[in-house]
C-alpha positions in Angstrom: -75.9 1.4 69.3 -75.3 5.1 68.3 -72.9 5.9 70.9 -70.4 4.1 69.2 -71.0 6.0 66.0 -69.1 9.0 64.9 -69.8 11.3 62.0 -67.5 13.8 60.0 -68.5 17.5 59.1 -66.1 19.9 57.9 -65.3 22.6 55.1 -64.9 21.7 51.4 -61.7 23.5 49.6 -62.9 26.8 48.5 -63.0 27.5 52.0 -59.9 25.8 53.1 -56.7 28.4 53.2 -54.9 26.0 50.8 -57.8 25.5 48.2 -57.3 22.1 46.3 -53.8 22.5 46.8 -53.2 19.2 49.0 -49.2 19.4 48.9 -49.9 22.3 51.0 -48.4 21.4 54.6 -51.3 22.7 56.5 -53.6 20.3 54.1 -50.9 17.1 55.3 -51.2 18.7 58.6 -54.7 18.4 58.6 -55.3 15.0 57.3 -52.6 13.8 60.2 -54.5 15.7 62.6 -57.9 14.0 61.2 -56.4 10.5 61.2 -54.7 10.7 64.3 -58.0 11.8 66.1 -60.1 9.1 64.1 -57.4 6.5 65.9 -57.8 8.0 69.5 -61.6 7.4 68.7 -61.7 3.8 67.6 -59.4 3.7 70.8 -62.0 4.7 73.0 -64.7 2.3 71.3 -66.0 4.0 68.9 -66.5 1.9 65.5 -68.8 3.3 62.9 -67.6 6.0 61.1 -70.3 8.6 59.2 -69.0 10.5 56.2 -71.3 12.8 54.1 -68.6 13.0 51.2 -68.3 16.1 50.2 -64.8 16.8 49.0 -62.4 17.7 51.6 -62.9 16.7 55.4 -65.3 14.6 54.7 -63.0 12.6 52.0 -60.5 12.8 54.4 -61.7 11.7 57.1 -63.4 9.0 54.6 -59.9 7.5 53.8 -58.6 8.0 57.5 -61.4 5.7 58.5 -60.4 3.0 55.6 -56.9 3.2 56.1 -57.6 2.1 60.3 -59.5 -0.1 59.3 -56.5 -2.1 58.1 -55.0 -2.3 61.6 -59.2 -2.6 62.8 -61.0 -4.6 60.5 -64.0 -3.9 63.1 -63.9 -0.4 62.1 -67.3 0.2 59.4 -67.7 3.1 57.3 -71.2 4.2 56.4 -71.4 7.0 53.6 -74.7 9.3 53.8 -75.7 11.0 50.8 -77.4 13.8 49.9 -78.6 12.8 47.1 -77.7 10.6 44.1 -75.5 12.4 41.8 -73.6 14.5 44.4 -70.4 14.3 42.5 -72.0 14.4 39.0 -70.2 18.2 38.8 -66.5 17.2 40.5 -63.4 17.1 38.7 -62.5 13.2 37.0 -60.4 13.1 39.9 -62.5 13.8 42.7 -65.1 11.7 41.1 -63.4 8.3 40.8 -61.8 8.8 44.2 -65.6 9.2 45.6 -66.6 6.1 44.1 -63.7 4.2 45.1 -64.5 5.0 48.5 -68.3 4.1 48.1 -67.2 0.8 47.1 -65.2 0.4 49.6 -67.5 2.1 52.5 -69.8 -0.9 54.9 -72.9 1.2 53.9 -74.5 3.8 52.0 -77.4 5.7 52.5 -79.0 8.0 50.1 -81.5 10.5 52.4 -82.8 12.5 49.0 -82.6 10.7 45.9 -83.1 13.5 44.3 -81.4 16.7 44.6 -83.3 19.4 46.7 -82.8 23.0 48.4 -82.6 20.7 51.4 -81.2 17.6 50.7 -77.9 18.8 51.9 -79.4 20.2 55.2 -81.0 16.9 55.6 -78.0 14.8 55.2 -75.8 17.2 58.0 -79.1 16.5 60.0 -79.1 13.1 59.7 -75.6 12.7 60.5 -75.8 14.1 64.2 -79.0 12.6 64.6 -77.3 9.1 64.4 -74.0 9.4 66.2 -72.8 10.6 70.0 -69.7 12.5 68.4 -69.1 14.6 65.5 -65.8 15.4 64.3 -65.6 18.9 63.0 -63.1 20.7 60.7 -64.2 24.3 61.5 -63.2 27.6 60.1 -64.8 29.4 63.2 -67.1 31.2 60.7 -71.1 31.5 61.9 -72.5 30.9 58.5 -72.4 27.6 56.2 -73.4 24.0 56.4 -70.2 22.9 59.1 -71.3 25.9 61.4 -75.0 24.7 61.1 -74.1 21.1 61.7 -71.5 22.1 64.7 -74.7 24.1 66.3 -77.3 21.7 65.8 -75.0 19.2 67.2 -74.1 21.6 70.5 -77.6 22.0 70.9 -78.5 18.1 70.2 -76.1 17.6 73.1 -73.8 15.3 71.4 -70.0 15.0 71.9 -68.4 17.3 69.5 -64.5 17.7 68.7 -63.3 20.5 66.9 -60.4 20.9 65.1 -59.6 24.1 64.1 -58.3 25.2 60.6 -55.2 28.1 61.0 -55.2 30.5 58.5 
């Protein structure tokens, strides 16, 4: 029943105004905002959860969803990858919080499993293709996977939410 399905897309660090610098308060500000809105969702019936996992939003958002799902143990999280390997390059860190959240996730789909030009393209694709909402951390700027997967969800005429990042 996609229209209760909800998936993530949003802006790695590099392109967040704080970086990988999550004291910042407009990262805690952020992840409030995320987890707050994830709530509101699940309130209005919505209960599985997409996340792409790339660092960032969609880690975020990842946690948000498993955290709720302590109050909602109805809640499921389904993890689509691009490909297998996608955190083989990441910080220790970043890596071992990525597979505790795999473990921890209902589901998880590889769409490639093997990188490709595309697989990344393919797995924003995917993403709107099986949901009725996308949650969006969005910078605003017209180029990049978000602002492809915000488009192509406009267009796909799904529900989308932005929230937008301040500067």
């Amino acid at each position: 029943m996609i229209e209760r399905y909800c998936a993530f897309t949003g802006h790695r660090p590099p392109k967040l105004p704080w970086g990988y610098n999550e004291t910042d308060a407009r990262c805690i500000s952020l992840k409030k905002e995320l987890a707050a809105q994830i709530a509101k969702l699940a309130d209005a019936g919505y209960t599985d959860f997409l996340s792409g996992m790339a660092e960032g939003t969609d880690t975020w958002a990842a946690l948000a969803v498993l955290a709720l799902k302590k109050e909602k143990p109805a809640l499921k999280l389904h993890c689509v990858l691009p490909c297998e390997g996608q955190a083989d390059r990441w910080p220790a860190s970043a890596r071992e919080l990525y597979f505790s959240i795999l473990n921890q996730a209902d589901s998880t789909v590889y769409v490639s499993r093997a990188y490709s030009k595309n697989c990344m393209l393919k797995r924003n694709r995917y993403l709107v293709d099986h949901a009725a909402c996308l949650l969006a951390v969005y910078n605003g700027e017209w180029r990049g996977g978000t602002a492809m997967t915000v488009r192509y969800a406009q267009k796909s005429g799904k529900r989308v939410i932005l929230l937008k990042l301040n500067p």
